[in-house]
C-alpha positions, 0 to 999 in steps of 0.5 A, spaced: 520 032 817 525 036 817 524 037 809 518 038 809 517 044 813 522 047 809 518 046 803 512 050 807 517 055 809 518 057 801 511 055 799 509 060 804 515 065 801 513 065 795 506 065 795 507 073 800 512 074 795 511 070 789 513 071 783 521 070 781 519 069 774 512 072 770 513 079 773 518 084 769 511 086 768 509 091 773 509 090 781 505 095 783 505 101 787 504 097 793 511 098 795 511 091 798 519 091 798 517 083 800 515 081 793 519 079 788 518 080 781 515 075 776 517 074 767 513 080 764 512 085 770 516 091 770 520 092 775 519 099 777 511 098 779 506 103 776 507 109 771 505 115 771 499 118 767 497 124 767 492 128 764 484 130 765 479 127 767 477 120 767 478 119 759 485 122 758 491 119 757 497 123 756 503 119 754 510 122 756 514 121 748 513 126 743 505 124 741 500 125 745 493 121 746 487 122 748 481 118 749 475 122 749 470 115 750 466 115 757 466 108 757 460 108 752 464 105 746 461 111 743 467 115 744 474 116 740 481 116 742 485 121 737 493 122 737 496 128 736 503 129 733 507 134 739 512 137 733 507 138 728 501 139 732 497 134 726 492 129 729 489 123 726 483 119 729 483 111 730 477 108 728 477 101 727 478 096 732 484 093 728 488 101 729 486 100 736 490 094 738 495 096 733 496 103 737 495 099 744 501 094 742 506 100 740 505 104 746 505 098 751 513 098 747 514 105 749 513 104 757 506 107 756 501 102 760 496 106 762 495 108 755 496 102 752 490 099 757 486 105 755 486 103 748 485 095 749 479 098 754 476 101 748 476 096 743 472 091 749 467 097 748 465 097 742 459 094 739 463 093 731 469 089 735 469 082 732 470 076 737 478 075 735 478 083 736 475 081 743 481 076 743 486 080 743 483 087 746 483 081 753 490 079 752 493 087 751 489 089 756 491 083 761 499 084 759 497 092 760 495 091 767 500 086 769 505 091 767 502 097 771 501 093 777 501 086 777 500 079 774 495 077 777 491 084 776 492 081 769 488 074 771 481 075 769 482 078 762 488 072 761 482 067 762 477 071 758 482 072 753 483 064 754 476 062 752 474 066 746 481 063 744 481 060 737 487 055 738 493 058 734 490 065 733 495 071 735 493 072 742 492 064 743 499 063 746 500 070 750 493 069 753 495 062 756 502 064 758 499 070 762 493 065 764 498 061 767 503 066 770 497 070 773 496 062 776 502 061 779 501 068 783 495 067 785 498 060 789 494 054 792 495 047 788 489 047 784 491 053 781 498 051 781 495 044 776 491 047 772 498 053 770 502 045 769 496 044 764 497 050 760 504 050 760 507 043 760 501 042 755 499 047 751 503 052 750 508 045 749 514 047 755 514 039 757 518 039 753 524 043 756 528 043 750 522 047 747 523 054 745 517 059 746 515 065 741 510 070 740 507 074 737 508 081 742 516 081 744 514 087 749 511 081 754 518 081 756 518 074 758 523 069 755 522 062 753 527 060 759 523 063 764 517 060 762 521 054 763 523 057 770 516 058 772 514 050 769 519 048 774 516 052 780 510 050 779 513 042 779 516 042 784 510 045 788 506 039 787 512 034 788 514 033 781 522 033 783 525 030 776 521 033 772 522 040 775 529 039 775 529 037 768 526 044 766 530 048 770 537 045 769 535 047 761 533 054 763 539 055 766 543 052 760 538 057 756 540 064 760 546 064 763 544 070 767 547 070 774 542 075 777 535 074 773 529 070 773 532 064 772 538 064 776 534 066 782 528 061 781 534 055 781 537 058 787 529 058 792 528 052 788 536 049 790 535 053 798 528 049 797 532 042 796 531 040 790 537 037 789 537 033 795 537 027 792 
């Protein structure tokens, strides 16, 4: 009995606080200082973007965006050089995810959710261009606020998915994490589902790549996340199979890994 109140005790931690692994991404700016931060979301919560009116993203590096579409997909975002004051325009869907892409690199977020926006409103976006646009635009919002913020676009993204396309694996990857942060058993089995199976992590010696490296979630915190999400649903051998790999994996005393182990240890996996 004694157990099994403290495994409620942390199931109900972190479903509060949820999120030791998917969410270097972006905790937003809630300013609950309870919640812990998952793979992928930025720890510093939501960036500033200043500019005018609802269209305008100004980015704080040497180039300025700006787009000038009002949610019609009739608009146009243009990019303005600050040193030479030169501007050129992104017309195509393929600019526009390249452009999301690069200044989600840079820390600009809220820029980078502009430009995935964008393709989703234009009526020439191909169905992989569509794709991809939902899975930008999932990891943009999971990083300016929270992974779950990311959720619906993950999925959306996730269904329109040809297995193996660009945003196949980075789409299931911020599904299952969104997942995991949503809590409640069946979200916690179908996260197993697109972990363990499809993006192959039963495995606990299998490495995970992708395409976009600013996702900012390695392969051992995916594995991390697997064994969290084990061990909710009394898998206890397998999840103790993932996290002793991660672990040998990221050595880090005080990263995601090393703190799910140790909720994960707290919790008594390691009791018998």
């Amino acid at each position: 009995m004694k157990k099994i109140n403290l495994m409620d005790i942390y199931k109900l931690t972190f479903s509060v606080s949820v999120a030791f692994a998917i969410m270097l991404i972006g905790c937003g700016g809630g300013g609950n200082s309870a919640r812990q931060t998952l793979p992928g979301e930025n720890p510093t919560g939501p960036y500033v973007i200043t500019g005018t009116g609802t269209g305008t993203v100004t980015s704080t590096g040497t180039n300025t965006y700006t787009n000038t579409d009002t949610n019609t997909g009739t608009g146009t975002i243009t990019k303005t050089d600050t040193n030479t004051g030169t501007s050129t325009e992104a017309r195509t869907p393929a600019e526009m995810l390249i452009d999301g892409w690069g200044v989600m690199g840079d820390g600009n977020f809220g820029g980078s959710l502009s430009y995935f926006s964008y393709v989703l409103n234009l009526s020439n976006s191909s169905k992989d261009e569509r794709q991809q646009a939902f899975n930008g635009r999932g990891w943009a919002r999971a990083k300016y606020y929270n992974i779950i913020e990311g959720l619906d676009d993950f999925k959306s993204s996730y269904q329109l998915s040809e297995i193996n396309s660009n945003a196949y694996k980075e789409s299931i990857l911020g599904y299952a994490l969104a997942l995991i942060q949503a809590t409640g058993d069946s979200n916690i089995d179908r996260a197993i589902v697109l972990l363990a199976d499809e993006l192959k992590l039963s495995n606990p010696s299998f490495v995970l790549s992708y395409e976009h490296t600013c996702i900012g979630v390695t392969s051992p915190e995916a594995h991390a996340m697997l064994a969290y999400a084990y061990f909710w649903r009394g898998k206890n051998e397998l999840a103790k199979a993932q996290i002793m790999q991660a672990k040998k994996d990221d050595s880090s005393s005080n990263g995601i890994v090393a703190q799910i182990y140790s909720t994960l240890e707290l919790s008594g996996l390691f009791d018998n």
